[in-house]
N, C-alpha and C positions, 0 to 999 in steps of 0.2 A: 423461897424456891424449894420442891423438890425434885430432887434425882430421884431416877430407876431404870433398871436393866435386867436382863432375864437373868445376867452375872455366867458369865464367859468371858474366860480371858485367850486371847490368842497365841499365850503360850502352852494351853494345856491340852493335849490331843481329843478331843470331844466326839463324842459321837451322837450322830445327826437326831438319834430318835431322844436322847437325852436334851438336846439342845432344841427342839421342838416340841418336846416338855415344859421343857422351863419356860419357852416364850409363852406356850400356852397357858400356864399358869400366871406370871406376868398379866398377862392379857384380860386375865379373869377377875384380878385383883384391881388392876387399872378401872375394871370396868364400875367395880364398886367402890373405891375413891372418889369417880366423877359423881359418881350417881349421890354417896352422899356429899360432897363437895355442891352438888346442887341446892341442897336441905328446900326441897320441896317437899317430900313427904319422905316417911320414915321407907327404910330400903330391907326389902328381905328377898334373899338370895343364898341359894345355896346350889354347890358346887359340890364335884368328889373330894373336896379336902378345906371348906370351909361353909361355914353356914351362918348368917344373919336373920335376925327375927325382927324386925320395927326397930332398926338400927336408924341411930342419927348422932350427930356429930355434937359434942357436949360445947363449944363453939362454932361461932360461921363466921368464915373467911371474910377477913377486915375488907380485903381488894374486890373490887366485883370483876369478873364472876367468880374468880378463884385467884391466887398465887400463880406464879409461874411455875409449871411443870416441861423436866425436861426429861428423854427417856433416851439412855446411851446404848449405841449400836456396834456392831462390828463384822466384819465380814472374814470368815475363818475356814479353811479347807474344806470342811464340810458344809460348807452354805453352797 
């Protein structure tokens, strides 16, 4: 199984554009897990703060179609 979260905790006074950052980011990274978590073909992707060129996964996922993926949330004054 894995976990992920954009990483917020609701004890720490956060601010919104920062915390809409981090999902963003999350979101982008999420999106290139799946893609190669699919190993249909090699994945290139690039982002303002990462970049893939004919990426692929040096194993593929024993479980079809993938492992259990879980993604933790929270709801925080600024949401």
């Amino acid at each position: 199984m894995m976990g992920c979260g954009p990483g917020a905790l609701t004890s720490e006074p956060i601010c919104s554009d920062r915390a809409q950052h981090a999902t963003a980011r999350m979101l982008e990274a999420m999106d290139a897990i799946m893609r190669l978590l699919k190993c249909e073909e090699p994945v290139t992707m690039k982002t303002d703060w990462f970049e893939m060129r004919d990426a692929r996964l040096h194993l593929r996922p024993y479980t079809d179609p993938h492992f259990e993926i879980a993604v933790a949330s929270t709801i925080t004054r600024s949401a």
